[in-house]
N, C-alpha and C positions, 0 to 999 in steps of 0.2 A: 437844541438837544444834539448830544455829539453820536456821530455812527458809531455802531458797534461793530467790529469785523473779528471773524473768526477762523480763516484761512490761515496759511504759512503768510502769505502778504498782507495780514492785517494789518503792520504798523506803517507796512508801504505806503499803503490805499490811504489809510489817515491824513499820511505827509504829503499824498498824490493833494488830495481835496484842501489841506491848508495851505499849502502852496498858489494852489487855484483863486481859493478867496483871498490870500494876500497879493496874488496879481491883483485884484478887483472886480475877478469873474463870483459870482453869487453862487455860480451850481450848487440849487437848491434839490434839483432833480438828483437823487442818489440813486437811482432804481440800478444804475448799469454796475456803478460798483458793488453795490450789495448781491447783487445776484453772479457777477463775477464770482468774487470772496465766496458765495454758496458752493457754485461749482466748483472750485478750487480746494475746498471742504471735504468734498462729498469727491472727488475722482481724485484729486490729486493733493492727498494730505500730505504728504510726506517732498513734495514738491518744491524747493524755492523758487528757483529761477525762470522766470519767464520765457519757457519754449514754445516752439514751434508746435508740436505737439496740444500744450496747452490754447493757443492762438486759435488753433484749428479747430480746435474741440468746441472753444465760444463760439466760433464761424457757425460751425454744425447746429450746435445747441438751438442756436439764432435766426438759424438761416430760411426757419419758416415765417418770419415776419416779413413784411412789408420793405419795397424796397428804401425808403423815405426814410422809414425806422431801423434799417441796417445799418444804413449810413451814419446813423448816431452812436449802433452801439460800437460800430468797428472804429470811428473817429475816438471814442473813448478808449478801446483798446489801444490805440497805436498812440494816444498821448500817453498814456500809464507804460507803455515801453521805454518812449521818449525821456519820461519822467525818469525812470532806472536808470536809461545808458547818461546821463545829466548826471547821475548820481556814482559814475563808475562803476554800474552792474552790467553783466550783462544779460541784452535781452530780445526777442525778436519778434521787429516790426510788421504788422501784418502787411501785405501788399497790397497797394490801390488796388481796384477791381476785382476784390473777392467777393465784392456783394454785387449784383446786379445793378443796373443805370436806373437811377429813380424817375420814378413816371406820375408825372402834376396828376393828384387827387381830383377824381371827379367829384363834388359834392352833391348830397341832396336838397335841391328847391325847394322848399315845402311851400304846397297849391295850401291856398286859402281856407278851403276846408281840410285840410290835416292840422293846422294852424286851429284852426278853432277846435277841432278835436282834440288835440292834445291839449290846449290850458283848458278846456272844458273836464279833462282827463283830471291835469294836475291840481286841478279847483275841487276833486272830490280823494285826494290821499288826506288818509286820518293818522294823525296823531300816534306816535307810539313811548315808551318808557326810553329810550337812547332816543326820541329824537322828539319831544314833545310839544314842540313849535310848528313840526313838517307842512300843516295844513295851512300855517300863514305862510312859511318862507318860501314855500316851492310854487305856487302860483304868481307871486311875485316875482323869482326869480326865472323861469321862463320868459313872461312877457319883457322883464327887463333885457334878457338877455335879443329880443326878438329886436326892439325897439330902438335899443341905443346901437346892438351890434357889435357887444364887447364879448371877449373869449370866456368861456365860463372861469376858468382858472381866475382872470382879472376879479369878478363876481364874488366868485368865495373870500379873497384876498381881503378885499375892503372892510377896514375898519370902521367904527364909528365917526372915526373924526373925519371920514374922505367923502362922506356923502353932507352935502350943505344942505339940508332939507328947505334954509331959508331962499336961498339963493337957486336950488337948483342942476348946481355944480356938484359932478363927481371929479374926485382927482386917480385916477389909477395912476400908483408909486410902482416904476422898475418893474414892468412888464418885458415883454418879450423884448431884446434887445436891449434891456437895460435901460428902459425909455421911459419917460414921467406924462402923462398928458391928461388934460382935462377934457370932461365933455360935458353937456349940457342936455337939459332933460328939457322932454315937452312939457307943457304946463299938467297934462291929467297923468302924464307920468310919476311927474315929481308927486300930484294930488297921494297917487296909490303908494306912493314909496315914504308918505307923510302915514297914511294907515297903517301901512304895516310897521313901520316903526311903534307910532303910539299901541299897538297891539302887544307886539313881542317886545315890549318893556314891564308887563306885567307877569311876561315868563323870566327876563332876562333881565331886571333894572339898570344893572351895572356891566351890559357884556361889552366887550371888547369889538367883536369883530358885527360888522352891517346885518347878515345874511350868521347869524352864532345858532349853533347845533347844542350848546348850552353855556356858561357864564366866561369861560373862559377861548372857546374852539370854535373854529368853523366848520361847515359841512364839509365832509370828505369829500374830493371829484369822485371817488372809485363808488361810492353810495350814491349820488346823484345820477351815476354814467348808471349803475344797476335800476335805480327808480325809472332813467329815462327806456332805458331798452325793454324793459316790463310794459313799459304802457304803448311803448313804438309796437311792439309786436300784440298788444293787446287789441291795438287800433288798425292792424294788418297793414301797418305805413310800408311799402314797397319802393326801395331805389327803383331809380331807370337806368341804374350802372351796377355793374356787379358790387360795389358795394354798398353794405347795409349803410339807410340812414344814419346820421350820428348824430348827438345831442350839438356838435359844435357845428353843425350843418346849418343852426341856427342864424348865428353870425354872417354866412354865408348868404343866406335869405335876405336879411336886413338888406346888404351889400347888392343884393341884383334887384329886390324889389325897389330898391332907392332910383338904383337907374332906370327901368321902366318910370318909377314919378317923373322923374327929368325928362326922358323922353316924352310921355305925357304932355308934358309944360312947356314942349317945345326948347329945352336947354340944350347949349352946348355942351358934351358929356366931356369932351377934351378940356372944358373951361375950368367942371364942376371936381372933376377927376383930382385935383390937390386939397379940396375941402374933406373928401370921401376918405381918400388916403392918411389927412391929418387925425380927423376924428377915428378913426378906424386902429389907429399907431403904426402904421405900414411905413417901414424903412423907407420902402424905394415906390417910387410910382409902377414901375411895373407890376408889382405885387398887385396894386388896386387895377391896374389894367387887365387882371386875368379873368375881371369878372365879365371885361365885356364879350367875350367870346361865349358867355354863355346866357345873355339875354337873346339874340337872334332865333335861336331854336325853342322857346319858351314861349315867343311873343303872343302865338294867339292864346296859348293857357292860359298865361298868366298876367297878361297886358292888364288887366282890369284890378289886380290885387298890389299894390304896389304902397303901401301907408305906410306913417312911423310913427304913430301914438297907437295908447290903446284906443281911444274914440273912436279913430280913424277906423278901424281895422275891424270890429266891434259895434255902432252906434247904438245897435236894439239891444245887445246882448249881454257882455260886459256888467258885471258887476265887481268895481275892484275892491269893494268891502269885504268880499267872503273870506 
């Protein structure tokens, strides 16, 4: 579906993003342009050319998010400048260090009983008219997400054809980095993700997507992020860092509680560390090395909770039929 832009630089912004996918970048994420083009709308109709002024105003507009996510929108700003003056307009580039030095995200661990609290949580949302699968798809997807350690974004993604229910095998296509990689399921995993299939093929016979919202669509992240922060604060889940839990906090969990098992087992984490990293789709090993800075401070809470199936995690309780 093509964006619609409705600024003075609508047909820019168009040629900005074709441009992009005919390099062979995907930007799939449109959120910065679209909300540029907003702004641009709405302050500066009458506006063509890319000033300083304008630059500034997105800085402001922006400038209460995060610094991780500034850095994204001001890199987008200063390519759509770059884009212009490439194209003989002119235009002006924002300057490095308008946004703040970005500062490594603390995540949320979630202890064993918030874990079970929450898919105890997600095991009783009912069913509604736009979403009338919810009570199969969202308990599965939780635990899925808990156990393999994939980004939920990856989750929604998946088609029918990428989950092998015979085999086992998921393939996530052209995730972060443009990266293909498979991963493999525990055997009560795959069991539950055979259920819920054979379930939601009596809503959906013919859908498209793994995890489908209805025959044709996946679930929204922005519906999911809203289900999960309704039930985080229902269950009064408290960060131990200023910020709030998040549903991708999950993946995070996966990732430290894997290395507590290792440690456990007596492994070497320096050994296991490329396994971690592959399954996981981590570019670089350091990425997977950020987790180990934060088993040390964890150890005696959380030394005892460390699985990757549902069995494991669950043995009394679990029931992946519901």
């Amino acid at each position: 579906m093509k964006t619609v832009f409705m600024s003075a630089f609508a047909e820019r912004l168009a040629g900005f993003l074709d441009q992009k996918r005919a390099l062979g970048y995907t930007y799939n994420n449109v959120s910065d342009p679209r909300m540029f083009d907003r702004m641009c709308a709405k302050r500066f109709p009458g506006e063509t050319s890319l000033t300083a002024d304008i630059c500034n105003a997105w800085a402001i507009w922006r400038g209460s998010e995060t610094a991780k996510t500034s850095a994204g929108w001001s890199a987008f700003i200063r390519e759509f400048a770059r884009y212009l003056l490439r194209n003989g307009e002119q235009a002006h580039v924002l300057p490095l260090g308008t946004t703040g030095k970005s500062q490594r995200y603390i995540p949320h661990i979630y202890s064993h009983s918030e874990l079970a609290e929450m898919w105890r949580a997600f095991d009783n949302i009912q069913p509604t008219k736009t979403y009338p699968a919810a009570h199969l798809a969202m308990p599965t997807l939780i635990r899925l997400l808990y156990c393999c350690g994939m980004r939920p974004g990856e989750a929604l993604k998946l088609s029918v054809d990428d989950v092998d229910l015979r085999s086992g095998k998921i393939f996530i296509a052209e995730s972060k980095g443009n990266r293909d990689r498979i991963i493999m399921l525990a055997d009560d995993v795959l069991e539950m993700c055979r259920d819920f299939n054979e379930q939601i093929q009596g809503f959906f016979p013919s859908r498209r997507f793994f995890f489908a919202k209805n025959a044709d669509d996946p679930y929204d992240y922005r519906w999911i992020g809203w289900v999960f922060r309704n039930i985080r604060d229902e269950l009064r889940i408290e960060s131990r860092s200023e910020n709030p839990p998040r549903l991708y906090d999950v993946r995070h969990t996966f990732a430290t509680h894997r290395l507590y098992q290792w440690m456990r087992d007596g492994k070497d984490l320096h050994a296991m560390m490329p396994y971690l990293s592959s399954y996981m789709g981590h570019s670089k090993l350091t990425e997977t090395f950020y987790y180990v800075h934060l088993v040390p401070g964890m150890l005696e809470e959380m030394s005892g909770f460390c699985y990757g199936s549902v069995a494991d995690l669950f043995p009394e309780a679990v029931d992946v039929d519901e």
